[in-house]
PQR file with spaces between the fields and no chain letter, atoms N, CA, C, O and H, PARSE charges and radii, in Angstrom:
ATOM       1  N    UNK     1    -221.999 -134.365   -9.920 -0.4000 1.5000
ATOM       2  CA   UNK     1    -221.921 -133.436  -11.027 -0.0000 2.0000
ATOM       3  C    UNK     1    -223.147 -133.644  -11.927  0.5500 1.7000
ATOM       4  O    UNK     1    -223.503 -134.757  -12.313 -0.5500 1.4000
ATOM       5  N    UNK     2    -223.790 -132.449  -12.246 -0.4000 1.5000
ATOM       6  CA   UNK     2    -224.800 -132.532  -13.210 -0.0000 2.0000
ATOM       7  C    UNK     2    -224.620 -132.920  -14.641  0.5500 1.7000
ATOM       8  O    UNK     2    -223.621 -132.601  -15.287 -0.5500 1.4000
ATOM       9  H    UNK     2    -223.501 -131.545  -11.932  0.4000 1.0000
ATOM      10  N    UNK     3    -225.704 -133.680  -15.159 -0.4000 1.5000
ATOM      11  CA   UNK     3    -225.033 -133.905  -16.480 -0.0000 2.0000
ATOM      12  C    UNK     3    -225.044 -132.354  -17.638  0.5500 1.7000
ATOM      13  O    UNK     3    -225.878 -131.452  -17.561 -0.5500 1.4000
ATOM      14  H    UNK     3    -226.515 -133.939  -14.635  0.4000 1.0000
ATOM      15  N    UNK     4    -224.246 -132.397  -18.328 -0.4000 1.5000
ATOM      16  CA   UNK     4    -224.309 -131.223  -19.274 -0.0000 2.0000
ATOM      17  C    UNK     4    -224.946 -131.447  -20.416  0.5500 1.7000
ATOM      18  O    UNK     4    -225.427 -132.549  -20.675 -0.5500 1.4000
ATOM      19  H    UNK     4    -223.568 -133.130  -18.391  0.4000 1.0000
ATOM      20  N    UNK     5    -225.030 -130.184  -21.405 -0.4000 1.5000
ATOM      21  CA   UNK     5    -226.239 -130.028  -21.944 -0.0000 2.0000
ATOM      22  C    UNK     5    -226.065 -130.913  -23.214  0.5500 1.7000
ATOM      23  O    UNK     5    -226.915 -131.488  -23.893 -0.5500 1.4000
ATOM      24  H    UNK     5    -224.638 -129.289  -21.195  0.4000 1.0000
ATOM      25  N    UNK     6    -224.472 -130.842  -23.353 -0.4000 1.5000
ATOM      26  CA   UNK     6    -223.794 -131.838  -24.805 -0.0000 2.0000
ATOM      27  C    UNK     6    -224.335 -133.317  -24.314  0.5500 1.7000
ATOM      28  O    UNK     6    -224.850 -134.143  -25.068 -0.5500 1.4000
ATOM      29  H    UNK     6    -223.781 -130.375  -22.801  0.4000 1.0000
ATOM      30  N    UNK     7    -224.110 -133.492  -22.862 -0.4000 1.5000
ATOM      31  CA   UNK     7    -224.817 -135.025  -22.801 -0.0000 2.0000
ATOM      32  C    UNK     7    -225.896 -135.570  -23.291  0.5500 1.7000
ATOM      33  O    UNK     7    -226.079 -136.458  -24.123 -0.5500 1.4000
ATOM      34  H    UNK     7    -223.692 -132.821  -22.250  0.4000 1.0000
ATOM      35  N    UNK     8    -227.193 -134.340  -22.106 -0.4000 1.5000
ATOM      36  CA   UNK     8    -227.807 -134.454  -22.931 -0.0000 2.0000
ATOM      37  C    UNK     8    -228.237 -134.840  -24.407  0.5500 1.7000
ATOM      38  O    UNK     8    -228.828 -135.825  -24.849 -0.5500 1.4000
ATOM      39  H    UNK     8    -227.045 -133.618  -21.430  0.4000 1.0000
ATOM      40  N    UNK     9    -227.775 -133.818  -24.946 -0.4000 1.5000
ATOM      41  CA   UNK     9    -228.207 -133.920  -26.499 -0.0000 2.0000
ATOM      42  C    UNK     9    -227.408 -135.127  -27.640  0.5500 1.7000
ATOM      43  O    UNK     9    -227.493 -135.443  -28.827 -0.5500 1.4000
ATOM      44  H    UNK     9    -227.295 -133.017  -24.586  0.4000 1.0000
ATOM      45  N    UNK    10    -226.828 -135.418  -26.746 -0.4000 1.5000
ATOM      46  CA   UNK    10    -225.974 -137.189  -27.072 -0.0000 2.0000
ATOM      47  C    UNK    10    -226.425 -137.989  -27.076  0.5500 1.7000
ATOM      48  O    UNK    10    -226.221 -138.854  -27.928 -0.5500 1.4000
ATOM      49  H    UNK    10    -226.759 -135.162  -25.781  0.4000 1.0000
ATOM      50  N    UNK    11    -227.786 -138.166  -25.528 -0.4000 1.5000
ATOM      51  CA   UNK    11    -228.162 -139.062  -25.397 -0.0000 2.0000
ATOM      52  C    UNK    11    -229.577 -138.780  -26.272  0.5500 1.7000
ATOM      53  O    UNK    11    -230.115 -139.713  -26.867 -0.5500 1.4000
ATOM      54  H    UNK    11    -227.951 -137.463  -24.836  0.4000 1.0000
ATOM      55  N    UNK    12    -230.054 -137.609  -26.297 -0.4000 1.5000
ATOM      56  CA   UNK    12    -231.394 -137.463  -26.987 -0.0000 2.0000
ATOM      57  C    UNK    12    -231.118 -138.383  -28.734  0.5500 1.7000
ATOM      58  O    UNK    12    -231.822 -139.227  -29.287 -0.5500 1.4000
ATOM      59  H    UNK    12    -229.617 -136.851  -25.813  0.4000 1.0000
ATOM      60  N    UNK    13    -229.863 -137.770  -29.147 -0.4000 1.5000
ATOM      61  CA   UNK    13    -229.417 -138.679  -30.657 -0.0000 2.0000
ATOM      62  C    UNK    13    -229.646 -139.207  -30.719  0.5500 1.7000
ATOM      63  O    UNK    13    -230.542 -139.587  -31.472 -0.5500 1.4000
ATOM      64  H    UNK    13    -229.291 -137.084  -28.698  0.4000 1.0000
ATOM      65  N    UNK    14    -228.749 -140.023  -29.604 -0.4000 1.5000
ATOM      66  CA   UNK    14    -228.599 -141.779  -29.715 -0.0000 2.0000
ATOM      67  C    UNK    14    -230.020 -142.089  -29.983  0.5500 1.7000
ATOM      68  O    UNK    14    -230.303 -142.678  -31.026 -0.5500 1.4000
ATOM      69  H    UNK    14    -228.021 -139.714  -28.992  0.4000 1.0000
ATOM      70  N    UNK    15    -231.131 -141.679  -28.966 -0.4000 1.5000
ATOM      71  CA   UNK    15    -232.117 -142.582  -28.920 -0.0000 2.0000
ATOM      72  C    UNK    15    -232.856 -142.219  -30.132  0.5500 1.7000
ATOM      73  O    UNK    15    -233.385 -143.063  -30.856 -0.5500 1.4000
ATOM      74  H    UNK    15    -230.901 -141.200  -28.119  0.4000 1.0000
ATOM      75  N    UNK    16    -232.894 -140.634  -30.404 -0.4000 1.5000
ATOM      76  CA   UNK    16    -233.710 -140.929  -32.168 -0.0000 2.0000
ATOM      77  C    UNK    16    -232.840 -141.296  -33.227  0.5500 1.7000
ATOM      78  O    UNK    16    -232.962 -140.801  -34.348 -0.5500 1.4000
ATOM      79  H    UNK    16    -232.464 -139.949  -29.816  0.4000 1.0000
ATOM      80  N    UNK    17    -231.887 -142.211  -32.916 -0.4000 1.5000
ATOM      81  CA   UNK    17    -230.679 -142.530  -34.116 -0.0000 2.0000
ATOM      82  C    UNK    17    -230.890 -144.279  -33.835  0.5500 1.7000
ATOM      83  O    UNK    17    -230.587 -145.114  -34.688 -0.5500 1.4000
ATOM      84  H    UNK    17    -231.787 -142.613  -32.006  0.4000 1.0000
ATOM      85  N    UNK    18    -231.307 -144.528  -32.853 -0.4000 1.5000
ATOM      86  CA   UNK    18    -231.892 -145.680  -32.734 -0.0000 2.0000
ATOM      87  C    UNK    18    -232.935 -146.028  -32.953  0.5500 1.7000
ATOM      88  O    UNK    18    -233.117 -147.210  -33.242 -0.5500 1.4000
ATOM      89  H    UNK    18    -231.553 -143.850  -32.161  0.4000 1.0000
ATOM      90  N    UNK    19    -234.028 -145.097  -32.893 -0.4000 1.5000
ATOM      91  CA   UNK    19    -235.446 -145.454  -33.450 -0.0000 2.0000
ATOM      92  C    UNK    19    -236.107 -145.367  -34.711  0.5500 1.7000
ATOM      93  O    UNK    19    -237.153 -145.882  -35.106 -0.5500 1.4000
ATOM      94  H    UNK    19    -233.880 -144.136  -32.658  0.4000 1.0000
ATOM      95  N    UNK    20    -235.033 -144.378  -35.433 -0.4000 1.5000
ATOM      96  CA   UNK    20    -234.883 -144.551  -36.839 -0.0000 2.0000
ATOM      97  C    UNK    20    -234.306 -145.838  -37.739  0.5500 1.7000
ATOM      98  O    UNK    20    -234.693 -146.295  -38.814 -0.5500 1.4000
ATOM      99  H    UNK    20    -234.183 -143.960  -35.113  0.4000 1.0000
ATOM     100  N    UNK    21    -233.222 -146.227  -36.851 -0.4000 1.5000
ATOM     101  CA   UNK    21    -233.296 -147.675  -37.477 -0.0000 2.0000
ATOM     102  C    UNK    21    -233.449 -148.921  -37.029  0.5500 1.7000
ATOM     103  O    UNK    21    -232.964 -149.990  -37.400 -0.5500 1.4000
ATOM     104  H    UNK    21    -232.907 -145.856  -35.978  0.4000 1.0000
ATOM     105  N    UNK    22    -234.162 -148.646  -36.214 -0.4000 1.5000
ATOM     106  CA   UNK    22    -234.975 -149.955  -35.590 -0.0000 2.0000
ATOM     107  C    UNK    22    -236.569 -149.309  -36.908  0.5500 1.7000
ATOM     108  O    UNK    22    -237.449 -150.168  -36.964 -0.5500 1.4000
ATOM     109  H    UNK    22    -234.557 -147.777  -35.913  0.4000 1.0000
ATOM     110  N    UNK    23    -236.739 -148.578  -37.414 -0.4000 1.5000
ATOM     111  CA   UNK    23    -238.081 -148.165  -38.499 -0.0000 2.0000
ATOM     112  C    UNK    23    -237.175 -149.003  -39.729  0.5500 1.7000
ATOM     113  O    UNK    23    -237.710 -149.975  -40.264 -0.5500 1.4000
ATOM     114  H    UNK    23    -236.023 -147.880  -37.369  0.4000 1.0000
ATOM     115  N    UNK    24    -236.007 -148.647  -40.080 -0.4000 1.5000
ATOM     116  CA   UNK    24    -235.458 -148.674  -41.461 -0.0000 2.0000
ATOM     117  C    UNK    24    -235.623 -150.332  -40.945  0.5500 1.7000
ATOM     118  O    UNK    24    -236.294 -151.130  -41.599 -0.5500 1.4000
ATOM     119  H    UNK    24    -235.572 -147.858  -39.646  0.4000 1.0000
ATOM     120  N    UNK    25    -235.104 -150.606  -40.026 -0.4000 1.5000
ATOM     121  CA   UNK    25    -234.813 -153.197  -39.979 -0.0000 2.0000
ATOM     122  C    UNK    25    -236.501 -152.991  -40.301  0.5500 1.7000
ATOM     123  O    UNK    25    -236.860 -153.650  -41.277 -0.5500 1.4000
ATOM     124  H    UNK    25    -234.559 -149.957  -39.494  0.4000 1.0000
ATOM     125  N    UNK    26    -237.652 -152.142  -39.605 -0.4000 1.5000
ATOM     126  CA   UNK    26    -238.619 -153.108  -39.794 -0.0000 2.0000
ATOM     127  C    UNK    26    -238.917 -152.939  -41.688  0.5500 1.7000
ATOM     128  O    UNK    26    -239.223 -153.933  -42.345 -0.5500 1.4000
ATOM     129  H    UNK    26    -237.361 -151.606  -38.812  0.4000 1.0000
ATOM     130  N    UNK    27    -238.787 -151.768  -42.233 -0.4000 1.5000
ATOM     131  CA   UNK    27    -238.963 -151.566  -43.501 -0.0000 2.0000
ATOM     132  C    UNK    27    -238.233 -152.398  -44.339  0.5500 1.7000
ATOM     133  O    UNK    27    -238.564 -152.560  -45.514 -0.5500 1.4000
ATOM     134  H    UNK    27    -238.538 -150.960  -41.699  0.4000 1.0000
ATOM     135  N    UNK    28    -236.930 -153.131  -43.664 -0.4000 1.5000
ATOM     136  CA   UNK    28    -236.230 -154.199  -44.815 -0.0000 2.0000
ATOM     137  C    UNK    28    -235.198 -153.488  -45.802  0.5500 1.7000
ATOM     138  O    UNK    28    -234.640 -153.888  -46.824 -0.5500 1.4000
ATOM     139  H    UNK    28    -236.661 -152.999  -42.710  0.4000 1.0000
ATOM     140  N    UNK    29    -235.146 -151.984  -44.935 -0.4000 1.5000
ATOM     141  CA   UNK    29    -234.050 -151.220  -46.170 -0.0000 2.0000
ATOM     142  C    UNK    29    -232.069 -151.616  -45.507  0.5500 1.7000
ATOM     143  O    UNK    29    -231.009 -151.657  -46.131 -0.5500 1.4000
ATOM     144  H    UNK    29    -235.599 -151.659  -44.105  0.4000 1.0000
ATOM     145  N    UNK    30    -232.376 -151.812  -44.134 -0.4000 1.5000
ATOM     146  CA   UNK    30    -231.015 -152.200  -43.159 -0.0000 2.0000
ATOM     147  C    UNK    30    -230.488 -153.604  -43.041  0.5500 1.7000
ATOM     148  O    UNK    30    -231.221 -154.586  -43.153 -0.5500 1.4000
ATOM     149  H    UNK    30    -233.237 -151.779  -43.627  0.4000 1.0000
ATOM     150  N    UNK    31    -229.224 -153.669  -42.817 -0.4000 1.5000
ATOM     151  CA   UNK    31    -229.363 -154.982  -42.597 -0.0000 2.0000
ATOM     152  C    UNK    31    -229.596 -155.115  -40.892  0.5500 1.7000
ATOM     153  O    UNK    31    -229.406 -154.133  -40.173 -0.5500 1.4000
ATOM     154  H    UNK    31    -228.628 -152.871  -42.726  0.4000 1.0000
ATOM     155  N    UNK    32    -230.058 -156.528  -40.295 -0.4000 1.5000
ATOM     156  CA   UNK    32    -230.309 -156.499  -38.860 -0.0000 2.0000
ATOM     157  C    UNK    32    -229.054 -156.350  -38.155  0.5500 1.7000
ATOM     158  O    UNK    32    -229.239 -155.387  -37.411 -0.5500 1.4000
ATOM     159  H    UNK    32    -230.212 -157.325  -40.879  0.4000 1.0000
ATOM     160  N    UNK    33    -228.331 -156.616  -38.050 -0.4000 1.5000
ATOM     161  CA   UNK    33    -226.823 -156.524  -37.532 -0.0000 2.0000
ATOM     162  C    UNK    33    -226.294 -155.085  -37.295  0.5500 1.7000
ATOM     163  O    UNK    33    -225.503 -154.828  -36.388 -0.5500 1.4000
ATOM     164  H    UNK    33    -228.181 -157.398  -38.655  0.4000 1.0000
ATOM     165  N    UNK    34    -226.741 -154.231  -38.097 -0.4000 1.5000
ATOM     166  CA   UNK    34    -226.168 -153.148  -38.032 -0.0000 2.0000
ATOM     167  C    UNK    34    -226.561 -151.921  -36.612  0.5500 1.7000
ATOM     168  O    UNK    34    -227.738 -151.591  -36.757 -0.5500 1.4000
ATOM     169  H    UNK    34    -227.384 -154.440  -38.834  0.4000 1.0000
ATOM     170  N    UNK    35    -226.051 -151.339  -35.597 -0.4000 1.5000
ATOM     171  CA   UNK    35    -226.286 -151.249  -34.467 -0.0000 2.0000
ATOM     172  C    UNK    35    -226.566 -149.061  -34.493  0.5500 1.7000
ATOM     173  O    UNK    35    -226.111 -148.301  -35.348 -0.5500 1.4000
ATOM     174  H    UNK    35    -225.095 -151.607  -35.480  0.4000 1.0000
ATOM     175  N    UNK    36    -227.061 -148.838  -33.782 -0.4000 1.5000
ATOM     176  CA   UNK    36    -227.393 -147.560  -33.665 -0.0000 2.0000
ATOM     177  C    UNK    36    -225.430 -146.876  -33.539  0.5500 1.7000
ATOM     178  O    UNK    36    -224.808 -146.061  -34.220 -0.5500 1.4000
ATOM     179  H    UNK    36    -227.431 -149.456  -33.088  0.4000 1.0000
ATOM     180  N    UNK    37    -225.037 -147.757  -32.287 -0.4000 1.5000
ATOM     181  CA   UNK    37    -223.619 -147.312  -32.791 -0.0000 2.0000
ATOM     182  C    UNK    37    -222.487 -147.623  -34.079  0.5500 1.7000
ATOM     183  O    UNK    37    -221.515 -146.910  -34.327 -0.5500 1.4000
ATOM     184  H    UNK    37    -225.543 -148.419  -31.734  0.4000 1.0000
ATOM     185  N    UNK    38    -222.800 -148.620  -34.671 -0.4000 1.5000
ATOM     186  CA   UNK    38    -222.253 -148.403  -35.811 -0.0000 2.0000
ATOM     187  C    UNK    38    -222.303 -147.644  -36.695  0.5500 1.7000
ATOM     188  O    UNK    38    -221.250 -147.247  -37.194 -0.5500 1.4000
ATOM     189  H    UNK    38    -223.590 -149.200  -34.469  0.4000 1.0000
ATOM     190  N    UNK    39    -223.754 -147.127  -37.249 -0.4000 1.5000
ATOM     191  CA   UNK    39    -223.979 -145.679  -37.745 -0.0000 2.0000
ATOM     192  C    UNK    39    -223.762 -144.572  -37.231  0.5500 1.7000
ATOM     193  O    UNK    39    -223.848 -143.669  -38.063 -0.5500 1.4000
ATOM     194  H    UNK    39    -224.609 -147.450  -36.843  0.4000 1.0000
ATOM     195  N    UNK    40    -223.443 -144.137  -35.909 -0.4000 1.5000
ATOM     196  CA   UNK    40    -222.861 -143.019  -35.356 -0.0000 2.0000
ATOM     197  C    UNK    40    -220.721 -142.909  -35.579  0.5500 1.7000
ATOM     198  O    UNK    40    -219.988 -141.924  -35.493 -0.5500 1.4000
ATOM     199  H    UNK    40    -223.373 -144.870  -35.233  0.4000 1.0000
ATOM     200  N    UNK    41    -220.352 -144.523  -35.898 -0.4000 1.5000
ATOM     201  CA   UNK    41    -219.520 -144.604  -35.870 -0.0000 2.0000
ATOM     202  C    UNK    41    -218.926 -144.212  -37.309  0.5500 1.7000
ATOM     203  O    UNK    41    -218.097 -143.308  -37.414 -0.5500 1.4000
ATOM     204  H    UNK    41    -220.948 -145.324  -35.968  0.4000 1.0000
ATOM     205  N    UNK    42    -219.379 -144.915  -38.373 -0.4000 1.5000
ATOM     206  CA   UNK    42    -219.733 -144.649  -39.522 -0.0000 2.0000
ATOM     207  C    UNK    42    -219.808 -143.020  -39.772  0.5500 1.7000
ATOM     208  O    UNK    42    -218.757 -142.454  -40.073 -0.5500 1.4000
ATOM     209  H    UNK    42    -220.053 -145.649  -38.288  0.4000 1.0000
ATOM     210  N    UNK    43    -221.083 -142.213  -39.649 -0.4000 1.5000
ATOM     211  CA   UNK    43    -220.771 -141.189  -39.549 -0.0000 2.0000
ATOM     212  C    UNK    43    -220.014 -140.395  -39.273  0.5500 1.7000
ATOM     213  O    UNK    43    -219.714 -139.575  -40.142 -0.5500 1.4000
ATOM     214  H    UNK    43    -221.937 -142.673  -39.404  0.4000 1.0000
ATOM     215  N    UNK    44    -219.436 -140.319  -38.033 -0.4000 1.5000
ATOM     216  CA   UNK    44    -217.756 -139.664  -37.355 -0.0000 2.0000
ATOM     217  C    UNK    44    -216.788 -139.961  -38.501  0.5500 1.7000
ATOM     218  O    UNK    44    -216.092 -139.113  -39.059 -0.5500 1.4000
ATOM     219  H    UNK    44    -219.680 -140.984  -37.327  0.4000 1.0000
ATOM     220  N    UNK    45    -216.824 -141.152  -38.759 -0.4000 1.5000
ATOM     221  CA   UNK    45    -215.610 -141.514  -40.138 -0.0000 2.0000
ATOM     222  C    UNK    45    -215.860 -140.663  -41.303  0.5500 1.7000
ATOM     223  O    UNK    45    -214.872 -140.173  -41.850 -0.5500 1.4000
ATOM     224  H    UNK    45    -217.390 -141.841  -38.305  0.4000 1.0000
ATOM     225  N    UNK    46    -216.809 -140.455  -41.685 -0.4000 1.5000
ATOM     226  CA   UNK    46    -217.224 -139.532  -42.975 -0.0000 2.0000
ATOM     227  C    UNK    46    -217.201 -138.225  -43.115  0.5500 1.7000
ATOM     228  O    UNK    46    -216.981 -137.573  -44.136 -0.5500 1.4000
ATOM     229  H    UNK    46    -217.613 -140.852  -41.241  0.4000 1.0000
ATOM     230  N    UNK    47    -217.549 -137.696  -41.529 -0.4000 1.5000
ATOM     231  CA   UNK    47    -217.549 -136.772  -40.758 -0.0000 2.0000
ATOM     232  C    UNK    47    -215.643 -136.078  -40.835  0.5500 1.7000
ATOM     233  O    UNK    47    -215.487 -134.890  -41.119 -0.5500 1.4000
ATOM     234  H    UNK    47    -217.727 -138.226  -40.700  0.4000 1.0000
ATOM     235  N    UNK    48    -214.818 -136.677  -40.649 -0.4000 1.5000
ATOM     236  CA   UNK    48    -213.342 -136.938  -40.291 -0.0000 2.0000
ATOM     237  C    UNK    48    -212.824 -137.010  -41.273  0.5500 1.7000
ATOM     238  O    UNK    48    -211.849 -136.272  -41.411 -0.5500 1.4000
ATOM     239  H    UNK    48    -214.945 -137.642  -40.418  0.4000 1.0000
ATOM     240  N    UNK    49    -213.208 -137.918  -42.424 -0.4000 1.5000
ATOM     241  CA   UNK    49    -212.482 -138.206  -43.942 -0.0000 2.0000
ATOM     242  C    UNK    49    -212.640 -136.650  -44.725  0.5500 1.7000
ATOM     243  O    UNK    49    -211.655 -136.144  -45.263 -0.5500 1.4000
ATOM     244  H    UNK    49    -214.001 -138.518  -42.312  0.4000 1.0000
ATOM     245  N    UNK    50    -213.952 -135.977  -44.724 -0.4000 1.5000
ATOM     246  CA   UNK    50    -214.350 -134.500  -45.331 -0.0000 2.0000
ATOM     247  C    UNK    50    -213.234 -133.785  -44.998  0.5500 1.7000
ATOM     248  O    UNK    50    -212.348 -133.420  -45.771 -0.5500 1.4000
ATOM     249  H    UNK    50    -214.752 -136.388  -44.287  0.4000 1.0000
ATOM     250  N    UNK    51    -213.342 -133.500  -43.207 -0.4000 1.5000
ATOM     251  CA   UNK    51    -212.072 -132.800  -42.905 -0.0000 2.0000
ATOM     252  C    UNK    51    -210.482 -132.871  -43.699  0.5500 1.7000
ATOM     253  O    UNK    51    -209.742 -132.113  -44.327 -0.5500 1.4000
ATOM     254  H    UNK    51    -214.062 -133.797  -42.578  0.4000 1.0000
ATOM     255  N    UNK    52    -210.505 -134.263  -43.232 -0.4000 1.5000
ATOM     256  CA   UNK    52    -208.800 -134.463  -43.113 -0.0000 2.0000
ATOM     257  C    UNK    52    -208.504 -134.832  -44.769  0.5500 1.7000
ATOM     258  O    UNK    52    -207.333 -134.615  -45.081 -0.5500 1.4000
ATOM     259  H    UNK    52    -211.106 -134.879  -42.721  0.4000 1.0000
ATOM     260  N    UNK    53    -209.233 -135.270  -45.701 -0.4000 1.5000
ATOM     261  CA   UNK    53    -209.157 -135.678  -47.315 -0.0000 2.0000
ATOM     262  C    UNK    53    -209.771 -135.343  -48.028  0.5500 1.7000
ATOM     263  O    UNK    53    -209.446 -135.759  -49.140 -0.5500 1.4000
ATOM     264  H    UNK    53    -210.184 -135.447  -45.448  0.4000 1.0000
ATOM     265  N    UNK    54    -211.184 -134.306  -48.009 -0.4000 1.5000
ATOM     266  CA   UNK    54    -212.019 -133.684  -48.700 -0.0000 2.0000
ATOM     267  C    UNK    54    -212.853 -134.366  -49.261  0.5500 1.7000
ATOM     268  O    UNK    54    -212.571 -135.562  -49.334 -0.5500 1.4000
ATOM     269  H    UNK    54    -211.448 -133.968  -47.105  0.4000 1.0000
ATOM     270  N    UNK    55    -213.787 -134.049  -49.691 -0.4000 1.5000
ATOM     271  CA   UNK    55    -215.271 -134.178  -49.850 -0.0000 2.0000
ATOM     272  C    UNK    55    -214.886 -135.248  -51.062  0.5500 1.7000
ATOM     273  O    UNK    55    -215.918 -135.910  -51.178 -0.5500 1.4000
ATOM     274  H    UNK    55    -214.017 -133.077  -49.632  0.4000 1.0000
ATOM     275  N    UNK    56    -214.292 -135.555  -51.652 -0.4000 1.5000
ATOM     276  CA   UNK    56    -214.211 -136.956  -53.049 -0.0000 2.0000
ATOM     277  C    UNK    56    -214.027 -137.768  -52.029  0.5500 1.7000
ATOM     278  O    UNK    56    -215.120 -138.205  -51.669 -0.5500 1.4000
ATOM     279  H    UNK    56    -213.454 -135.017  -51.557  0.4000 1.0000
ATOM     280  N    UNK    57    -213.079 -138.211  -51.337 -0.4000 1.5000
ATOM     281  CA   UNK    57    -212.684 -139.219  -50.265 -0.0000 2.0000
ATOM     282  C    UNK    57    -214.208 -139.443  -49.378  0.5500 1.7000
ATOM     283  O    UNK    57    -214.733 -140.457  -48.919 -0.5500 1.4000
ATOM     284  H    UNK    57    -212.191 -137.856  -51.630  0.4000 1.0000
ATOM     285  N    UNK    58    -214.544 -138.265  -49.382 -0.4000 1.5000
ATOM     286  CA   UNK    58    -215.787 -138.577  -48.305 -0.0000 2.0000
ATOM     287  C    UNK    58    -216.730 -138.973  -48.676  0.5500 1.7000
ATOM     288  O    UNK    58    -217.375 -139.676  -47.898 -0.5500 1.4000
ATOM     289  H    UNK    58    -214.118 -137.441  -49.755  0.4000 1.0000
ATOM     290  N    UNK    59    -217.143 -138.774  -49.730 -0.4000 1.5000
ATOM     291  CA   UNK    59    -218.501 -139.315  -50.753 -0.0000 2.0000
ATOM     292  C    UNK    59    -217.854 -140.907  -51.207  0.5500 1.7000
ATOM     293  O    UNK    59    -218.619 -141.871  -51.205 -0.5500 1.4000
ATOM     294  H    UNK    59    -216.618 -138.203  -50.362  0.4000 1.0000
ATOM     295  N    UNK    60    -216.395 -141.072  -51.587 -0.4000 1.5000
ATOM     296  CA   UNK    60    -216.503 -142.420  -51.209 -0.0000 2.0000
ATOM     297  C    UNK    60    -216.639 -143.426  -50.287  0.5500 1.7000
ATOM     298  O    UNK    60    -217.021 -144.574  -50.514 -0.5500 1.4000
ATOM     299  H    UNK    60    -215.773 -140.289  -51.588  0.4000 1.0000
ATOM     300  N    UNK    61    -216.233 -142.837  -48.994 -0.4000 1.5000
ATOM     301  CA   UNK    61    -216.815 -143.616  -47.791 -0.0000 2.0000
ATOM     302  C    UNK    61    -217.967 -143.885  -47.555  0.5500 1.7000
ATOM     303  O    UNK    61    -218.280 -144.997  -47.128 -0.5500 1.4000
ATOM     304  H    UNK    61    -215.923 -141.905  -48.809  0.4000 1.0000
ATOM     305  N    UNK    62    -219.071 -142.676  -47.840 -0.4000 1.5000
ATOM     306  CA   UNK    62    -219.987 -142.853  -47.768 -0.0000 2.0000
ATOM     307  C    UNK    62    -220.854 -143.674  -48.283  0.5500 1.7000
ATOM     308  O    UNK    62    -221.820 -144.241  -47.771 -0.5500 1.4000
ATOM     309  H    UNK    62    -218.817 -141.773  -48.187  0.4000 1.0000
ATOM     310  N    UNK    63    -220.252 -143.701  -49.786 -0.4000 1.5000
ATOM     311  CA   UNK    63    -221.187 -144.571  -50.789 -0.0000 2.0000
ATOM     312  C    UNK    63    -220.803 -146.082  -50.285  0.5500 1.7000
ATOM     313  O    UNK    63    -221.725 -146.870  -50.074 -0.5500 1.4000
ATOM     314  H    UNK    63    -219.468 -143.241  -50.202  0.4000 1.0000
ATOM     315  N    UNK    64    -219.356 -146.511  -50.079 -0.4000 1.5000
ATOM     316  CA   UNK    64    -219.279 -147.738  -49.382 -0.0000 2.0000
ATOM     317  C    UNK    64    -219.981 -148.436  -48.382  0.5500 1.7000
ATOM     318  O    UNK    64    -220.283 -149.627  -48.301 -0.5500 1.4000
ATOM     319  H    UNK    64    -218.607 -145.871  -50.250  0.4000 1.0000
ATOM     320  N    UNK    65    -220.289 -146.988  -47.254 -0.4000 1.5000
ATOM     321  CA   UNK    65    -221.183 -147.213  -46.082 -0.0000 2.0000
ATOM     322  C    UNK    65    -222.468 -147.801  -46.834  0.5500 1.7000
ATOM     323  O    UNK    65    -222.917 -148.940  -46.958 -0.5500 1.4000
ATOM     324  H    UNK    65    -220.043 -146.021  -47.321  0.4000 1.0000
ATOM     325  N    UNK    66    -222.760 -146.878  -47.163 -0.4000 1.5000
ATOM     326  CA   UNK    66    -224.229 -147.400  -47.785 -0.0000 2.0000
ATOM     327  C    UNK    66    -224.289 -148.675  -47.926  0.5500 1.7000
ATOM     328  O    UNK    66    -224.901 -149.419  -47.160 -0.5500 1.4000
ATOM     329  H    UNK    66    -222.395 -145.952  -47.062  0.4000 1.0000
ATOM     330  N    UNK    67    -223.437 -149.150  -49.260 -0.4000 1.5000
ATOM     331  CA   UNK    67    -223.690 -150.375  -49.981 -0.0000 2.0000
ATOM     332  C    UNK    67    -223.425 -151.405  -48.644  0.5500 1.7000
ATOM     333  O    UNK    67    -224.105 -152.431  -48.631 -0.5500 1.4000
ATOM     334  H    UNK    67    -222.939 -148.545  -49.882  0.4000 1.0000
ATOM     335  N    UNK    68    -222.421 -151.171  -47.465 -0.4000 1.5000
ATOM     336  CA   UNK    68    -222.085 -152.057  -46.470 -0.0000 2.0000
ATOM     337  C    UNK    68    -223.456 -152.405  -45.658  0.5500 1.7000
ATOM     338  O    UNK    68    -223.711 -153.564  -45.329 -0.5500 1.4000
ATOM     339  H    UNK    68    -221.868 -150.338  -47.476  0.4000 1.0000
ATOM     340  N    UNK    69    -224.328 -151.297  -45.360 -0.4000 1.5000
ATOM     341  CA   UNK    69    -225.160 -151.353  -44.695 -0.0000 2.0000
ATOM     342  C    UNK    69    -226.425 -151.799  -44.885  0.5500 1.7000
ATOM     343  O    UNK    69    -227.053 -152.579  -44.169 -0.5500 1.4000
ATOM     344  H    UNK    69    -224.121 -150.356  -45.628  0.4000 1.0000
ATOM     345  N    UNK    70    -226.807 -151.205  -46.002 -0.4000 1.5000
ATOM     346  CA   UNK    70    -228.145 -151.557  -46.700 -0.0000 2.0000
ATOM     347  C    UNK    70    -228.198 -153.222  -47.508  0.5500 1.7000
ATOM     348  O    UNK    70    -227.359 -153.978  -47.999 -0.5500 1.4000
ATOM     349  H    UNK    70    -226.296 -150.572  -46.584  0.4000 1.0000
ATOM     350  N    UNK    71    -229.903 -153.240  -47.273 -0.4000 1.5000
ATOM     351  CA   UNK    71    -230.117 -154.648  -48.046 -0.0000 2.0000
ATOM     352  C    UNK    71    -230.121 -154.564  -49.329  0.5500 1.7000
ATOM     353  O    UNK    71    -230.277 -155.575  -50.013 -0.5500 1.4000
ATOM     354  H    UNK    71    -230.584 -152.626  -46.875  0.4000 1.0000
């Protein structure tokens, strides 16, 4: 089976969602630990909280993310 075009463009993410913060560890704004999938994971959650609890709930996840993530 061929791969499809959503794969594709999953895998194209991933890899500029990884090379963006492999830029942010070398700039010192990330912490090192933090993984290309944890920010995709992260996102989906914020992504999900908007939906299902609305945009106050979601801007607080977000701002948590942040402070969790960043140096």
């Amino acid at each position: 089976m061929a791969p499809s075009e959503l794969h594709d463009d999953c895998l194209r993410m991933n890899r500029i969602g990884k090379h963006l913060l492999d830029k942010a560890r070398q700039a010192d704004v990330v912490r090192p630990d933090v993984t290309a999938g944890d920010l995709f994971a992260l996102i989906n959650a914020v992504a999900r909280t908007q939906e299902h609890s609305g945009p106050q709930s979601a801007e607080r996840l977000h701002q948590l993310t942040l402070k969790g993530i960043l140096t």
